[in-house]
SEKE-355582 format. One record per atom (N, C-alpha, C): residue in three letters; x, y, z; residue number from 1; atom name. Coordinates in steps of 0.05 Angstrom, whole numbers. Layout:
residues N
  res      xx      yy      zz    n  atom
  ALA       X       Y       Z  NUM    CA
...
This chain:
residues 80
  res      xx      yy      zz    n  atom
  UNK      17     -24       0    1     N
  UNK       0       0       0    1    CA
  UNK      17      25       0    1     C
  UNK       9      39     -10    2     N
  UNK      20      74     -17    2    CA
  UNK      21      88      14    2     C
  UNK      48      96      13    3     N
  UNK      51     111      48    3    CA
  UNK      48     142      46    3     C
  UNK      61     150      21    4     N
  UNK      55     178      12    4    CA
  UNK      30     194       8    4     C
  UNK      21     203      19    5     N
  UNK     -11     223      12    5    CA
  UNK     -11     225     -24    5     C
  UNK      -1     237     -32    6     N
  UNK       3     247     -61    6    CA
  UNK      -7     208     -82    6     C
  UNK       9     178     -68    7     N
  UNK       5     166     -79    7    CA
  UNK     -20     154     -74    7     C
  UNK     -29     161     -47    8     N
  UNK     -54     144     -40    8    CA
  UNK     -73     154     -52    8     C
  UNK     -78     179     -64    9     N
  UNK     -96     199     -90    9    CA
  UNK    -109     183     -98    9     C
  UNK     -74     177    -112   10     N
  UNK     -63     172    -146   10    CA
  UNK     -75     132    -145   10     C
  UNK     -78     127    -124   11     N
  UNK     -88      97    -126   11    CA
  UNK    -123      93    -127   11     C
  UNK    -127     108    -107   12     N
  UNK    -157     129    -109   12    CA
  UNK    -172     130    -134   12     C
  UNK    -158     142    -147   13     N
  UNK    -161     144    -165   13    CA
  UNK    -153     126    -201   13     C
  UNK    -141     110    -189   14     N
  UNK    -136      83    -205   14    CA
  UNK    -158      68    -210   14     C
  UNK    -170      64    -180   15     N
  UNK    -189      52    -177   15    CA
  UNK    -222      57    -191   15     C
  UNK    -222      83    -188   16     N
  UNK    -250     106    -195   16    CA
  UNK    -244      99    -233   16     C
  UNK    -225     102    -246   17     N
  UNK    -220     108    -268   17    CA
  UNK    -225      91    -283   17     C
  UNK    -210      52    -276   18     N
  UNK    -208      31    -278   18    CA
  UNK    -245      24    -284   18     C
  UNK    -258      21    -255   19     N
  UNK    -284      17    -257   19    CA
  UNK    -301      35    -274   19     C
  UNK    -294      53    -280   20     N
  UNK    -307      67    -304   20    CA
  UNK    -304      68    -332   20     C
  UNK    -276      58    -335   21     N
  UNK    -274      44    -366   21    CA
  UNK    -280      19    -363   21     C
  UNK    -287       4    -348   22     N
  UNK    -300     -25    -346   22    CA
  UNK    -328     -18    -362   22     C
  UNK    -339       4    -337   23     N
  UNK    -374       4    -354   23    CA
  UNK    -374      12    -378   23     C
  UNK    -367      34    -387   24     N
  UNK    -356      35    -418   24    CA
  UNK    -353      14    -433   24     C
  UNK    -346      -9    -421   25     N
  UNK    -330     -29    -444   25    CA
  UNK    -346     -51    -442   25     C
  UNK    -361     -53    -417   26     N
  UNK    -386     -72    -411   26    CA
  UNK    -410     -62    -433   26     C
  UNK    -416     -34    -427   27     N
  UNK    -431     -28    -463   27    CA
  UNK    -431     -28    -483   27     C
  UNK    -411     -28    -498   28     N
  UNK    -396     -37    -512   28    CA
  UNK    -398     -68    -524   28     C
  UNK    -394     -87    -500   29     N
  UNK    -402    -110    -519   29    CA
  UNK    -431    -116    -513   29     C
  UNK    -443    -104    -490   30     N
  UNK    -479    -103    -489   30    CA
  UNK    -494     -95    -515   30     C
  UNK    -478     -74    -528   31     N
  UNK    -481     -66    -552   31    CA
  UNK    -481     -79    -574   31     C
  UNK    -456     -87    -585   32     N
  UNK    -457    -113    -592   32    CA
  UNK    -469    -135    -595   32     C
  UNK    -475    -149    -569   33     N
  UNK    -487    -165    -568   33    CA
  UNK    -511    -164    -578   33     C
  UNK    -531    -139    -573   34     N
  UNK    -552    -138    -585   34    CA
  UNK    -555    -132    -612   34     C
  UNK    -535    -128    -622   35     N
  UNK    -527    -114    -654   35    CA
  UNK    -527    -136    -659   35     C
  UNK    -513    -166    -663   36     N
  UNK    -508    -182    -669   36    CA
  UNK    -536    -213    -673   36     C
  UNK    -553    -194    -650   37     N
  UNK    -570    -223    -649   37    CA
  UNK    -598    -205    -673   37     C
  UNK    -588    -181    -674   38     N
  UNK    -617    -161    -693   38    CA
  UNK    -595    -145    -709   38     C
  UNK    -583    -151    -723   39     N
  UNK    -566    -127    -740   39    CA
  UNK    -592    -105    -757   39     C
  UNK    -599     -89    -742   40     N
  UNK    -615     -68    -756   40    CA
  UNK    -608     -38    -751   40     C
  UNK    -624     -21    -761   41     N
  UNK    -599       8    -763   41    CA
  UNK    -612      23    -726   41     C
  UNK    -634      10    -724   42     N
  UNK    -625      23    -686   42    CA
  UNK    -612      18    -668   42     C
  UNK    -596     -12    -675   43     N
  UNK    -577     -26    -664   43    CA
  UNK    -548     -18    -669   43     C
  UNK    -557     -12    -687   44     N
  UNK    -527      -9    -709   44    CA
  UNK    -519      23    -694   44     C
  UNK    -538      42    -699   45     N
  UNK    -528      70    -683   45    CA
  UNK    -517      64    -653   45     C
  UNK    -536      50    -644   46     N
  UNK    -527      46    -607   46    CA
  UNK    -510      41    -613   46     C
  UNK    -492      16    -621   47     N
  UNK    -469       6    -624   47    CA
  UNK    -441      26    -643   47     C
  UNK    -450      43    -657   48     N
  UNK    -424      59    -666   48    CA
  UNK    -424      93    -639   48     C
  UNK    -446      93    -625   49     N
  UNK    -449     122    -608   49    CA
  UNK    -429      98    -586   49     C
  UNK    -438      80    -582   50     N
  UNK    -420      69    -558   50    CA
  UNK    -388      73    -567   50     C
  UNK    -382      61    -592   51     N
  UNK    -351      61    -598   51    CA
  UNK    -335      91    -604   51     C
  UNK    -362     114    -603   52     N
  UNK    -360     133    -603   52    CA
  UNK    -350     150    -580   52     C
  UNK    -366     145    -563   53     N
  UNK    -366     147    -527   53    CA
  UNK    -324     140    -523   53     C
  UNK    -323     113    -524   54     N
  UNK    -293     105    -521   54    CA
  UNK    -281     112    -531   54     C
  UNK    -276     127    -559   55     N
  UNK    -260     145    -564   55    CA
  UNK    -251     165    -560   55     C
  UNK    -278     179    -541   56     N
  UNK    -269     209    -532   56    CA
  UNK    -256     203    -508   56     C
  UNK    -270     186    -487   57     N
  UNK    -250     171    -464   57    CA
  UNK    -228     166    -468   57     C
  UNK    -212     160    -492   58     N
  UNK    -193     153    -503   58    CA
  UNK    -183     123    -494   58     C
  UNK    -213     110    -493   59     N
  UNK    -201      72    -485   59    CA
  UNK    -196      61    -511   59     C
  UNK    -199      78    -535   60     N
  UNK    -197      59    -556   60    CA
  UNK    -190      88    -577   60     C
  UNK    -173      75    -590   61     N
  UNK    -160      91    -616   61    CA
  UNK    -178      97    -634   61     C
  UNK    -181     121    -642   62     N
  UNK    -198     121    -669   62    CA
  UNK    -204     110    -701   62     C
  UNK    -186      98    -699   63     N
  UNK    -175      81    -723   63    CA
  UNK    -192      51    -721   63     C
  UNK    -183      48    -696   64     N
  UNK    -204      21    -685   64    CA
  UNK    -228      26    -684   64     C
  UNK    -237      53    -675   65     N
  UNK    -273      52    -672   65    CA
  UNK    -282      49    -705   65     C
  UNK    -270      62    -714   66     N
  UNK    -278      71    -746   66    CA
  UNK    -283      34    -758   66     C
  UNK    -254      32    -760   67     N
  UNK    -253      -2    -767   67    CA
  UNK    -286     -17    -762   67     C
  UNK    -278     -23    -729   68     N
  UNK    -305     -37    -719   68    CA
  UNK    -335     -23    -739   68     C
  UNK    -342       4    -732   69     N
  UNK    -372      15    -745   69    CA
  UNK    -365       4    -765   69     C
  UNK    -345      10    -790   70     N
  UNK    -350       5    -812   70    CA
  UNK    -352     -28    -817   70     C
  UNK    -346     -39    -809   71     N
  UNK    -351     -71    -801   71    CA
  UNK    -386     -83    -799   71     C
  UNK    -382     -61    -778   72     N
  UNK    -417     -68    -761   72    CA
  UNK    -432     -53    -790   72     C
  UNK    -427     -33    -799   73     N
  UNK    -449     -22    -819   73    CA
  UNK    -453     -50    -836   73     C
  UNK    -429     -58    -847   74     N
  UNK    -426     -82    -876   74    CA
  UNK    -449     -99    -861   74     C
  UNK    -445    -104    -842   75     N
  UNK    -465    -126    -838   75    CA
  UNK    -488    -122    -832   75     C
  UNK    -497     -96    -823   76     N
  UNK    -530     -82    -825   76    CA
  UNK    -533     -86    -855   76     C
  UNK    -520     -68    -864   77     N
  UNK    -533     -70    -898   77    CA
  UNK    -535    -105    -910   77     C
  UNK    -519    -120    -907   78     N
  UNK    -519    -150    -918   78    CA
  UNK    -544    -153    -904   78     C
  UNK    -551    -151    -880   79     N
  UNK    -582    -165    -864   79    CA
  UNK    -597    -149    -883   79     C
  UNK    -604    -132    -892   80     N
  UNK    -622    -112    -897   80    CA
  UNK    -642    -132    -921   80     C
């Protein structure tokens, strides 16, 4: 355990930060998941606003969100 004030924050806050890109990332494949068992375009939005969300968080690169939507679109339109 952290003896310094300054680190016990900074672990504080490990913790707060950690559990909050969890829920982020728990929506994410909630998202998913439901995209996947209904690929339709109100599914399809939830699921690119979510990969949207993590980008500005910065849990995921934008290169990767882009990738993934454009992925998830191909397969809305193929169900269509």
């Amino acid at each position: 355990m952290p003896i310094i004030k300054s680190a016990k924050k900074a672990a504080r806050q490990a913790v707060k930060r950690t559990e909050h890109n969890q829920e982020i990332k728990r929506a994410i494949k909630s998202a998913l998941k439901e995209f996947k068992a209904k690929p339709d375009a109100k599914n399809l939005s939830k699921l690119q606003s979510e990969y949207d969300k993590a980008v500005k968080k910065d849990l995921m690169k934008k290169n990767t969100a882009s990738r993934r939507k454009a992925a998830a679109a191909k397969i809305a339109k193929a169900a269509k």
